[in-house]
C-alpha positions as CSV (number, residue, x, y, z in Angstrom):
1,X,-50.7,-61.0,-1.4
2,X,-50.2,-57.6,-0.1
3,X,-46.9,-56.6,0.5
4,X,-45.5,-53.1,2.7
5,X,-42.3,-51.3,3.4
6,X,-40.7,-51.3,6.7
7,X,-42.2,-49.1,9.1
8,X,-39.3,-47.9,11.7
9,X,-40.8,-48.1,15.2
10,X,-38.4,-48.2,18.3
11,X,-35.3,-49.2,20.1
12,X,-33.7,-52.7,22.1
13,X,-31.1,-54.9,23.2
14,X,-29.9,-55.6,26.9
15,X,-27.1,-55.9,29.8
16,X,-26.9,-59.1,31.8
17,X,-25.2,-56.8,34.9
18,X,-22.7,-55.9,32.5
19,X,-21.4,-52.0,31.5
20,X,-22.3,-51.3,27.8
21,X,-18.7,-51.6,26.0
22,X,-16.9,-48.5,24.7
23,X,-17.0,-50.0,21.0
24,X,-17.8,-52.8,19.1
25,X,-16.0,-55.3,17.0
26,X,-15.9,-54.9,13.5
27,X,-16.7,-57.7,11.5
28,X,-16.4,-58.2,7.0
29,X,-16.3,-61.3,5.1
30,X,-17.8,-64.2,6.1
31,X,-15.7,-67.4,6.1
32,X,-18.0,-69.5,3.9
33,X,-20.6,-68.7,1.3
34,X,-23.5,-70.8,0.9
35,X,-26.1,-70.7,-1.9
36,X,-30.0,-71.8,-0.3
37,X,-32.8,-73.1,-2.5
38,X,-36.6,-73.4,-1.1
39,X,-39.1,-75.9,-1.2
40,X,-42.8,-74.2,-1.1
41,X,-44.6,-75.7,1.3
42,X,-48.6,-76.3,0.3
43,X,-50.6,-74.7,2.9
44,X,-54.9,-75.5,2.8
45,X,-57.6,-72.7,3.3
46,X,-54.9,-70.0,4.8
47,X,-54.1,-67.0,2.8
48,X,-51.8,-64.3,4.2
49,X,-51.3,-60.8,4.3
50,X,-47.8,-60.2,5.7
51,X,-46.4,-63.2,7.4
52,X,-43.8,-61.7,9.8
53,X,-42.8,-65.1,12.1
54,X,-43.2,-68.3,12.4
55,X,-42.8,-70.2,15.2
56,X,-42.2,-74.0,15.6
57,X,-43.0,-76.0,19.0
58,X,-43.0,-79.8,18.5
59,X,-45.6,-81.0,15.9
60,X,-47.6,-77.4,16.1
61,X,-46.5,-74.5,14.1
62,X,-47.4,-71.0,14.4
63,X,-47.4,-68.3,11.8
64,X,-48.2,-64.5,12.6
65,X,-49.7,-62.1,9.8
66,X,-49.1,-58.7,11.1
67,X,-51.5,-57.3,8.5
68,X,-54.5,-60.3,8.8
69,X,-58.2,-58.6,8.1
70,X,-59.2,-60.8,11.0
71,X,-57.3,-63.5,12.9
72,X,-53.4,-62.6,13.3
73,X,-52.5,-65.9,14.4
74,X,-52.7,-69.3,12.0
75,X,-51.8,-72.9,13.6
76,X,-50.6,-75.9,11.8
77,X,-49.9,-79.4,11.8
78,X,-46.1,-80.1,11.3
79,X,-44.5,-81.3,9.2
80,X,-47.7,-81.5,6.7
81,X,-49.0,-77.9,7.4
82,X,-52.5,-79.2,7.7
83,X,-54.4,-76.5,9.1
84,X,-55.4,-76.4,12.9
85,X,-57.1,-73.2,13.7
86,X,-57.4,-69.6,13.8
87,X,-56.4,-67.3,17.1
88,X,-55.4,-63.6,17.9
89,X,-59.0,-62.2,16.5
90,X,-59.0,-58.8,15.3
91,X,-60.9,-56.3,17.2
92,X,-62.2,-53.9,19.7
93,X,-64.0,-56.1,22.3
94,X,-62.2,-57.3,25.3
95,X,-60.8,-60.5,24.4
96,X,-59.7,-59.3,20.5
97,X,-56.5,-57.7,19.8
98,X,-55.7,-54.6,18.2
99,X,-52.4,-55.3,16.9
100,X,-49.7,-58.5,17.5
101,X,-46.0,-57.8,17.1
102,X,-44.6,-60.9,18.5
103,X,-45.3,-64.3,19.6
104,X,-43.4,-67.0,21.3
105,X,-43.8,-70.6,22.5
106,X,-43.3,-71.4,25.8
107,X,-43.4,-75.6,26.3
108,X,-47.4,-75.8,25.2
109,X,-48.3,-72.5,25.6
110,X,-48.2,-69.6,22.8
111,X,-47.9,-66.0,24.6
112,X,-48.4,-63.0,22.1
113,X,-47.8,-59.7,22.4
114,X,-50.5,-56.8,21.4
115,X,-48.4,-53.6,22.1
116,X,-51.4,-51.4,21.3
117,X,-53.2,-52.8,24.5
118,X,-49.7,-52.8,26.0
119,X,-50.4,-56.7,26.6
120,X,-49.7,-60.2,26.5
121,X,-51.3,-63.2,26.6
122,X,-51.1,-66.9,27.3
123,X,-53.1,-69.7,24.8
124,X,-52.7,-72.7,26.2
125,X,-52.9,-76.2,24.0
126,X,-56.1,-77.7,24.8
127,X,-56.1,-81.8,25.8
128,X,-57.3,-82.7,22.2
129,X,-54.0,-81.1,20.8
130,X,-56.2,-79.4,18.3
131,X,-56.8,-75.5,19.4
132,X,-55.0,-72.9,22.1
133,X,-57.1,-71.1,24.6
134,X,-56.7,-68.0,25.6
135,X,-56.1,-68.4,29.4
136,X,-54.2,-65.7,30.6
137,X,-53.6,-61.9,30.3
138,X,-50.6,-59.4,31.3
139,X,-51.1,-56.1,31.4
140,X,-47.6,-54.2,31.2
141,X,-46.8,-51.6,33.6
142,X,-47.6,-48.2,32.2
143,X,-43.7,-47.2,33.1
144,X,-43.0,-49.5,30.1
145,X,-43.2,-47.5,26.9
146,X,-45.0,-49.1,23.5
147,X,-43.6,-52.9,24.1
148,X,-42.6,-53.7,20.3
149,X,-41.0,-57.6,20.7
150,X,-40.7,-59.6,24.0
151,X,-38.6,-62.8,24.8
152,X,-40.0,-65.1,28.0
153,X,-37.0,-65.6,30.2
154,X,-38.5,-68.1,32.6
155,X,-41.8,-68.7,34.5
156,X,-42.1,-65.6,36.3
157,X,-39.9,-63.2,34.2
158,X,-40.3,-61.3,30.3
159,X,-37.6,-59.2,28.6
160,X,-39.1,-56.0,27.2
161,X,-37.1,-53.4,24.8
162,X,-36.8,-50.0,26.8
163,X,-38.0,-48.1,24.0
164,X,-37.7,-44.4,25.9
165,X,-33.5,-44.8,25.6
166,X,-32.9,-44.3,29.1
167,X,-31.3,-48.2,29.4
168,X,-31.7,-51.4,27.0
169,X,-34.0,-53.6,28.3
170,X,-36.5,-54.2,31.4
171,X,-36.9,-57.1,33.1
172,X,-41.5,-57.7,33.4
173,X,-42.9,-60.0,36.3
174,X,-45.9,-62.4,35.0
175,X,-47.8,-59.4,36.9
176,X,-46.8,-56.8,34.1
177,X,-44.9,-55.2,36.9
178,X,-41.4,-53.3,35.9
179,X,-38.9,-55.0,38.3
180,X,-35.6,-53.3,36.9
181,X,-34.3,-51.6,34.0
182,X,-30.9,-52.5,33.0
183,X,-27.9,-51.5,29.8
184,X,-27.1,-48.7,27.7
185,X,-27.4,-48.2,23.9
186,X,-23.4,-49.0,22.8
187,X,-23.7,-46.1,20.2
188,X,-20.4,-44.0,19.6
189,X,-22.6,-41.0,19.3
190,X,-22.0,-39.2,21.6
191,X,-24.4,-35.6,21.3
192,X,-26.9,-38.2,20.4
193,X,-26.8,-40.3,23.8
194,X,-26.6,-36.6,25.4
195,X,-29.5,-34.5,23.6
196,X,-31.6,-37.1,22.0
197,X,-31.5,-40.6,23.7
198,X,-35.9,-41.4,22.1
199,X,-34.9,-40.3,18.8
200,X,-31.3,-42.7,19.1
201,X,-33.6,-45.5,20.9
202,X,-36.0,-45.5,17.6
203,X,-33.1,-45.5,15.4
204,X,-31.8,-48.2,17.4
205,X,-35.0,-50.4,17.2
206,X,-34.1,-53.8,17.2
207,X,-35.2,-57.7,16.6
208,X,-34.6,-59.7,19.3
209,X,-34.4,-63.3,20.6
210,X,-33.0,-65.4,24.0
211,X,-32.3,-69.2,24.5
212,X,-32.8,-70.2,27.9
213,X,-30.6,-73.1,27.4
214,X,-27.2,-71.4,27.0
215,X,-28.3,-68.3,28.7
216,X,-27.9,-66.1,25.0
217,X,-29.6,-62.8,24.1
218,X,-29.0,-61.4,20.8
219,X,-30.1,-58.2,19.6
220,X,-29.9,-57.1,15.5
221,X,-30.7,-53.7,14.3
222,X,-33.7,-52.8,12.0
223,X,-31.2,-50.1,10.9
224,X,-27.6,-50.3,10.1
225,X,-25.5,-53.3,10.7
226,X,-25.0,-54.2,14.7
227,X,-25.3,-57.4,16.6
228,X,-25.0,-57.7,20.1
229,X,-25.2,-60.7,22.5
230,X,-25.7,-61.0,25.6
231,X,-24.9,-64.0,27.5
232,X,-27.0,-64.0,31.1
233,X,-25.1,-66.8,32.6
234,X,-21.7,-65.1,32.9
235,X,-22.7,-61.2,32.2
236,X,-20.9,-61.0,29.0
237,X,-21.6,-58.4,26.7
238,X,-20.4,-58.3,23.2
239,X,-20.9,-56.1,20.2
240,X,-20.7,-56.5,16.4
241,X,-20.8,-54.2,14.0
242,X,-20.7,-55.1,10.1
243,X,-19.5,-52.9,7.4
244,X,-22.6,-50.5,7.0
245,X,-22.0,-49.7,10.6
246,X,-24.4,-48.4,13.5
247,X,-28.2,-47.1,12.8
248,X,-27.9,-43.7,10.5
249,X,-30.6,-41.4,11.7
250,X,-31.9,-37.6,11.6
251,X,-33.8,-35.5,14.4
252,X,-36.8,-34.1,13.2
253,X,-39.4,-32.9,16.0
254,X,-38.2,-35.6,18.3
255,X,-37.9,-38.8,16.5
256,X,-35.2,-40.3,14.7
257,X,-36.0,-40.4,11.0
258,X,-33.7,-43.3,9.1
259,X,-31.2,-42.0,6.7
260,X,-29.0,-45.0,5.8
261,X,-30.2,-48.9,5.0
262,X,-32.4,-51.5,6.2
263,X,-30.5,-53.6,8.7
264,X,-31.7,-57.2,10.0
265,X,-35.2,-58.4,10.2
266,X,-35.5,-61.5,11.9
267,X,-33.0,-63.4,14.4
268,X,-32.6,-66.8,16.0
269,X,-30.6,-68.2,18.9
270,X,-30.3,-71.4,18.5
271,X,-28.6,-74.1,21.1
272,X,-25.3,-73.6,18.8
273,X,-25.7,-70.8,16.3
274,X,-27.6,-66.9,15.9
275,X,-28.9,-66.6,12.8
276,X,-30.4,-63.2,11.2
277,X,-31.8,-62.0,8.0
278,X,-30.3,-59.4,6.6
279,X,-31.7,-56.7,3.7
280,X,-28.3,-54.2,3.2
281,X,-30.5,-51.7,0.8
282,X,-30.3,-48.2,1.7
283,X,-34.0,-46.2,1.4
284,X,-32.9,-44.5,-1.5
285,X,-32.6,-48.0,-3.6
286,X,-35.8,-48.8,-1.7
287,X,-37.5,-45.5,-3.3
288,X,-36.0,-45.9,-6.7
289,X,-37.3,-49.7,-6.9
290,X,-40.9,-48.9,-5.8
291,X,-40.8,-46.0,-8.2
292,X,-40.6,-49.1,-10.8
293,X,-43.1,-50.6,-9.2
294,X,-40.4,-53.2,-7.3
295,X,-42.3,-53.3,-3.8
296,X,-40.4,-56.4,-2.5
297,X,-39.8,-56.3,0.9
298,X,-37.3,-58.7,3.4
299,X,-33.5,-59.9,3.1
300,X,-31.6,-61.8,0.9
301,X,-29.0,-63.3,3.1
302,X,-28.9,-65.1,6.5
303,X,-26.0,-64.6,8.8
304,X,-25.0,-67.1,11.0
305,X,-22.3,-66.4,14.1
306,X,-21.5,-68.3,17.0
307,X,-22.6,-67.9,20.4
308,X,-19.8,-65.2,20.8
309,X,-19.9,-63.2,17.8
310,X,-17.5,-65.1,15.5
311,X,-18.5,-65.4,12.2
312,X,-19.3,-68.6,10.5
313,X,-21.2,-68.6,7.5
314,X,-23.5,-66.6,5.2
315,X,-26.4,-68.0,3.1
316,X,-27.9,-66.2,0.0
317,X,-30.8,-66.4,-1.2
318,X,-32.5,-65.1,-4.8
319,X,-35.4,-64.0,-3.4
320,X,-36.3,-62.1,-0.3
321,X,-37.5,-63.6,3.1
322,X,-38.4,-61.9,6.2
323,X,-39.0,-64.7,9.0
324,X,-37.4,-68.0,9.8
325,X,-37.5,-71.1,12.1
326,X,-34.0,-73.0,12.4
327,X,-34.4,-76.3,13.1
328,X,-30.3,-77.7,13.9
329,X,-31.3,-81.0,14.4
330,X,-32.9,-81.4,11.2
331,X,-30.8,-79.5,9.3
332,X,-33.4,-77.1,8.0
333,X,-35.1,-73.1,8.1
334,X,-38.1,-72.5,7.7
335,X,-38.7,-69.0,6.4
336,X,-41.8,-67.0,5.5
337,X,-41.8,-64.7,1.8
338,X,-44.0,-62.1,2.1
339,X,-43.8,-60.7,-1.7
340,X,-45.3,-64.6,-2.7
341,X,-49.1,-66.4,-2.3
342,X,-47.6,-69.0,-0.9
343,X,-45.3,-67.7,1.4
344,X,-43.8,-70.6,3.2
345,X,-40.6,-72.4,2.3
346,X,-38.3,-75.0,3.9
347,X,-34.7,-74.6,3.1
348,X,-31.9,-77.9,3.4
349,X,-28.9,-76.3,5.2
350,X,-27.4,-79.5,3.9
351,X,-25.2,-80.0,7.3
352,X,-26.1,-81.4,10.4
């Protein structure tokens, strides 16, 4: 398996009609400290590249290789990850894909998004159960800059990243049309927000994820330590910032070039919980470990807070993940490795 370091891109997060807030709320120690083991879970004929996400709808599950030579996109069976098939081709003609960065379930249908064709597309489940078809295509607004994650807020409605740092997020009809732009980046620097808002927005690049059924939009940094959540239903905004603090970042020609650590890579709103993986090495202990020939990429710990930002609990890990599916009701995450061959595990949170 081929493994890569982080490549920074650009910004995110949102505002539910709500002001960005002057400053955050520090958070430290987690209340509880939890040690997670993995079970490998046996996967036939698929062999991965970089398995970024995985997604779980039902008995299907999804897995996306952001580096796959030809099909980005593998379906399973669950729980037995027997395979299904193969979507998201790699290519040049009008119906491949150039790049995927995200993908999400919506009831039956998969949408992923290819920001290098600044678009997104349905698959719907077909009657047998046993492929998706591609069956519908959004092209984004060319006032939308390089779209680098996505979140389906309802039938007729996506939430984009505003990666140029004028706001936080835009709201997408299921034409690709920009309908609004909405939020600030909450950064407390100040010359930065003033002279260099595209260089702050890539340092503020961010992993995102909503749950329509409490109305939550979270937001973790690639860079630094911030967490912000947004609930839609009342217009509540709140911010928190752990101890390696906001996004450290140079100017250089323009864009923001990362000075200080690795941040989150992957988060989760579930109907009760967010949960994110966090790295916490700075690019200097990044350098120094490839220099040894250590190129393992991804996060050792998952944070989980409650729908307002309190903290509840931290999980280690000894080795490093990069995606996950929480299942609550099962008691269980499923998280992708992508520094092993087989790069899918199932953890017991051993609480239900």
């Amino acid at each position: 398996m081929k493994t890569c370091t982080n490549i920074l891109l650009i910004v995110l997060l949102v505002s539910a009609c709500a002001s960005a807030p002057e400053k955050g709320i520090p958070y430290n120690d987690f209340p509880v400290t939890e040690q997670l083991s993995g079970q490998t879970m046996p996967l036939d004929t698929a062999i991965f590249r970089f398995p970024y996400r995985i997604r779980i709808q039902g008995d299907t599950v999804a897995i996306l290789d952001l580096h796959a030579p030809d099909y980005f996109i593998q379906l399973f069976h669950y729980p037995d990850f027997s395979y299904i098939a193969s979507l998201g081709k790699r290519g040049d003609s009008p119906e491949d894909m150039l790049s995927v960065e995200n993908i999400r379930w919506d009831g039956n249908s998969l949408w992923v998004l290819d920001s290098n064709k600044s678009q997104i597309t349905r698959f719907g489940l077909s009657l047998s159960g046993d492929s998706l078809l591609r069956e519908e295509v959004v092209s984004l607004d060319k006032e939308i800059l390089r779209a680098l994650d996505f979140v389906v807020y309802d039938d007729s409605t996506f939430i984009i990243p505003d990666y140029s740092g004028e706001s936080r997020f835009c709201w997408v009809d299921r034409k690709g049309k920009l309908l609004r732009k909405m939020g600030e980046i909450p950064s407390t620097n100040e010359e930065a927000l003033m002279q260099a808002r595209p260089a702050l927005a890539q340092a503020w690049r961010s992993f995102i994820d909503y749950n329509p059924r409490n109305g939550v939009l979270a937001a973790v940094t690639q860079l630094g330590e911030i967490l912000e959540i947004y609930n839609l239903k009342d217009s509540t905004h709140v911010v928190r910032i752990g101890p390696n603090g906001e996004p450290k970042f140079k100017v250089s020609e323009g864009y923001g070039i990362p000075t200080g650590i690795m941040g989150f890579c992957d988060v989760q709103v579930t109907n009760d919980a967010i949960y994110a993986v966090f790295q916490g090495r700075t690019f200097k202990e990044i350098a120094e470990a490839a220099q040894k020939g250590d190129m393992t990429d991804g996060g050792r710990y998952i944070y989980v807070f409650n729908l307002t930002g309190e903290l509840l609990r931290k999980y280690e890990l000894d080795y490093a993940i990069y995606g996950m599916f929480v299942d609550e009701q099962k008691g269980t995450i499923m998280i992708t490795d992508v520094n092993r061959d087989e790069p899918i595990l199932e953890h017991d949170m051993g609480r239900t």
